[in-house]
N, C-alpha and C positions, 0 to 999 in steps of 0.2 A: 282884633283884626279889622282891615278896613273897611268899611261900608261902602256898597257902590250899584250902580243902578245896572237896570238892561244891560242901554249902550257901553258902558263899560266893560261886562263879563263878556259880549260881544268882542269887543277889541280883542281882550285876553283870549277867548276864540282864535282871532287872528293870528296872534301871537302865535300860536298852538298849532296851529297851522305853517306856519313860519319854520316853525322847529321842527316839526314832522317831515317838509320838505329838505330841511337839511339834513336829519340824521338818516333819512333814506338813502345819502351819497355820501360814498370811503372818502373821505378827508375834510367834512364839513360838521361842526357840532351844533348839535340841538344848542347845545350847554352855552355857545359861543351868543347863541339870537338871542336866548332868554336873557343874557348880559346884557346888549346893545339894546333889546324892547326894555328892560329896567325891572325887570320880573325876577332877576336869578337868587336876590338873596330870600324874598319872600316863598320861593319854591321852594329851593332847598332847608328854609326852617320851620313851613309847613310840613313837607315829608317830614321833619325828623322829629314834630311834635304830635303826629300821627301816633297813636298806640292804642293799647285798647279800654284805656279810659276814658274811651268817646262813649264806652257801654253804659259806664261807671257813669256818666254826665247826664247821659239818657234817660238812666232810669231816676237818677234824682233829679234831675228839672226833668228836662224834655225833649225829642228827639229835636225841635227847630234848634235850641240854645247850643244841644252838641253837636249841629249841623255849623251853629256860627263858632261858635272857640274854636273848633279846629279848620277852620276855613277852607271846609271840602265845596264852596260853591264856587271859588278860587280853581282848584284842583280840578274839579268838575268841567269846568270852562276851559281852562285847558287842555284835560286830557281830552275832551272830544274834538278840538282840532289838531292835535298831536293825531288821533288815531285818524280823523280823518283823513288829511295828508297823505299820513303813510299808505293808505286803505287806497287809495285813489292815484299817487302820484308814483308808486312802486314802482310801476309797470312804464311810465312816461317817462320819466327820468331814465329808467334803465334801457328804453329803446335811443333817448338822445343819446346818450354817452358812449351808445353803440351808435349811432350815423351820423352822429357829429363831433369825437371826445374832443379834440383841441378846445374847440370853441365852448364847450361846456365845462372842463375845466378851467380853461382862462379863466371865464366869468366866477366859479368858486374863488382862485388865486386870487383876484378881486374882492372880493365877497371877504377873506378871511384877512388879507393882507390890510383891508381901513379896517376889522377888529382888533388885529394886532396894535395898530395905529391907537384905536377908540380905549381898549385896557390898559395900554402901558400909561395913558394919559393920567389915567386915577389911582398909578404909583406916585405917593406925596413926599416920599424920601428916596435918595440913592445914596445906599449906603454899601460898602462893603460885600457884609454878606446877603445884600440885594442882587448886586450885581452877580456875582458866583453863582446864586440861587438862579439867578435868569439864565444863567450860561449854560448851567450843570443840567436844568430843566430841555432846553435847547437840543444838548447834546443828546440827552436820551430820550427824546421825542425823534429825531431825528434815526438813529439808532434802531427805536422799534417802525417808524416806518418804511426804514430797508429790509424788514426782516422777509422772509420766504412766507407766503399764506402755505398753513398745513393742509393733508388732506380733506376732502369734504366727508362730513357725516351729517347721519339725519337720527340715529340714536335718542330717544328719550332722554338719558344724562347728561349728554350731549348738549338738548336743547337746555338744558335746565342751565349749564356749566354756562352757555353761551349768554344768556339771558345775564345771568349774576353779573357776567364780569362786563357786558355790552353797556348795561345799563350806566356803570358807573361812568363809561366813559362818556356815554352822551351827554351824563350833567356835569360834564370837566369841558369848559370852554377850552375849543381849540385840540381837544382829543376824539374823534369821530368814531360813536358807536359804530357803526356801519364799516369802517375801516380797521376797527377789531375783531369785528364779524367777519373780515375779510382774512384777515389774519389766521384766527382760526380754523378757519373752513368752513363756518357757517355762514358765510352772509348767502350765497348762491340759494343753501336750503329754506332758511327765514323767508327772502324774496319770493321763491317757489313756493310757501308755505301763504302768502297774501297771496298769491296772484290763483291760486289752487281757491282757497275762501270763495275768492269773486267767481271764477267758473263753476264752482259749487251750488252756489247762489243761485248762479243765472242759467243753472241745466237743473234746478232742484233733486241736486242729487246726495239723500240724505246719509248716504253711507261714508260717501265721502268728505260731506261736511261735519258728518260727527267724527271722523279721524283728522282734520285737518284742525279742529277747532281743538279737539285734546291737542295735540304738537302744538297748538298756538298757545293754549293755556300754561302749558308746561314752561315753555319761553316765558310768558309773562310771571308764571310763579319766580324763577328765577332769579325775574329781571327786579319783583316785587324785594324778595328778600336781598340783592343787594343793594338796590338805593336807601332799602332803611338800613342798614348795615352802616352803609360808606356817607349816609347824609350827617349824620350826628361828628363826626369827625369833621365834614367839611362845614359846618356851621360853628364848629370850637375855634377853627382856625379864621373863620373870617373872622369872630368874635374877637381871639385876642392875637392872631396874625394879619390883620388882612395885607398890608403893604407885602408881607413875606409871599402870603398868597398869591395874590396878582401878579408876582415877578415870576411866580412858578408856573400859573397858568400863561402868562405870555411868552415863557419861555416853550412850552408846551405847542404853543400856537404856530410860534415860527419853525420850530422845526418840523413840526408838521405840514409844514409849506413842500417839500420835497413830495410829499407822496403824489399831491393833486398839481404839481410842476407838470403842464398841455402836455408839452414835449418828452417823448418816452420811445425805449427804443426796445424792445419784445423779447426778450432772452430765451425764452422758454413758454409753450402755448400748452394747454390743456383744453379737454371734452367738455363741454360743459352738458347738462340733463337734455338738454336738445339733442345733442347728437354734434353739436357745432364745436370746430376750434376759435377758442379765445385766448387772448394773453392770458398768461401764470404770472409770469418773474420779468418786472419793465423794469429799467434804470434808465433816468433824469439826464436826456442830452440838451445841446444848447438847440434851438432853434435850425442853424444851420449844419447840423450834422442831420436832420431829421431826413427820412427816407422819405420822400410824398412832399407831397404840398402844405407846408408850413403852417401858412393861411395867419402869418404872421398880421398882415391889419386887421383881420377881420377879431382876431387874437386880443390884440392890443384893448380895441373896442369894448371887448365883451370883458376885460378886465376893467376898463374906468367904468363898466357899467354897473358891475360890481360892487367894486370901491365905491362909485356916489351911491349906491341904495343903503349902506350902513353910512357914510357921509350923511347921508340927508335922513336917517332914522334918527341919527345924533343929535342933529339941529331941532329937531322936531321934540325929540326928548328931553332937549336942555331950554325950548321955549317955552315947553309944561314948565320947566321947572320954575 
């Protein structure tokens, strides 16, 4: 594994942070930054060389030695700006997207649309069933992000079912945990379940911080048992697909583009835990059919704003190189 200082595991911090802020929002993937920071394959073949021979390694050398083979200082460094983010930025993000969405989704549309751009680039062949694989990928990325979110639940099983399957998507560039949490009926209670944490916290009220941290455990249990589940597959396939891969994941990408499309036109509103009416069921208009104020330039903006911060993560990352 590779060796690296402070300021390094610091970046990777960043990084973690990076990703936390996106998998907080329906149609943005953690999975998607960790590609574009340079991080994605070293995550996912660290998860999947995770097991419990780190015990086995421990007791015959030492716990520092099975602290480096499996490069949990890597993991470590990450996960505390993953959690951070999400711990912090839950609440922020979910108040813009309420008093600003146009302009917060452009800027994702942006944000995902030079990923698209940045993955297809490091497809080395177009072949056939490349192409197909991108298409087929497209179509049913597209597909599931028209579907109905289900009712909401806050069930134990529940959280557990949500977690398993959330997770995988957030480490699938271009598939947004958060917008399969939306899907199911879970993201509303997840969200409610961090922002509950923090007023827990900050009223020291321990009754409901030990019920809130169980429902948070339970999600992470989950979410724990699907990434190792789903990471060993996704490490076979870069290994001996990758070209097939990246045509999949960028197919994933673009269709995924419909969900977080500014412009949206309200079908059907539900309660949400406040007592408040929010949209349920939006479908994808153009710009000028939209009801209200457009806000078409300011639009525009907040998508090349977008686009150059993965532009300029690119440059950045191919001048390391």
């Amino acid at each position: 594994m590779p060796k690296r200082n402070f300021l390094q595991y610091f970046i990777i911090t960043l990084k973690g942070l990076a990703m936390g802020a996106a998998d907080v929002v329906p149609g943005v993937s953690g999975g998607t930054i960790a590609f574009i920071a340079g991080i994605y394959e070293e995550l996912v073949k660290t998860i999947d060389n995770l097991n419990l021979g780190f015990f086995k390694t421990w007791k015959k050398e030492n716990f520092k030695t099975a602290w480096q083979v499996y490069n949990l200082s890597f993991l470590v460094a990450l996960g505390i700006g993953v959690a951070t983010s999400i711990l912090l930025l839950a609440k922020v993000i979910g108040s813009l997207i309420e008093s600003h969405p146009i302009l917060v989704w452009a800027f994702f549309f942006g944000l995902v649309l030079a990923s698209i751009v940045y993955i297809s680039k490091q497809l080395t062949k177009w072949t056939p069933a490349i192409i197909i694989s991108l298409l087929l990928s497209t179509i049913f990325a597209f597909f599931l992000s028209s579907l109905n979110p289900l009712a909401e639940t806050h069930s134990i099983g529940f959280l557990f079912i949500a977690g398993f399957i959330a997770i995988i998507a957030m480490i699938l560039p271009g598939i947004s945990g958060a917008f399969i949490l939306l899907l199911l009926g879970a993201y509303q209670p997840v969200i409610g379940l961090l922002n509950q944490l923090n007023q827990s916290i900050a009223q020291a009220d321990t009754v409901l911080l030990i019920e809130t941290v169980g429902k948070i455990l339970v999600f992470i249990l989950g979410a724990a048992v699907g990434i190792k589940s789903f990471s060993k597959a996704l490490t076979w396939m870069f290994r001996h697909h990758k070209n097939l891969t990246l045509a999949i994941l960028t197919g994933f990408m673009i269709g995924a583009l419909n969900k977080i499309w500014p412009w949206k036109e309200v079908l059907e509103t539900r309660m949400n835990s406040k007592g408040e009416l929010v949209p349920y069921i939006e479908k994808s208009i153009s710009p000028s059919n939209f009801n209200g104020d457009p806000q078409l330039l300011l639009a525009i903006v907040c998508m090349i704003g977008g686009f150059l911060i993965i532009f300029i993560l690119e440059k950045i990352a191919s001048l390391k190189k």
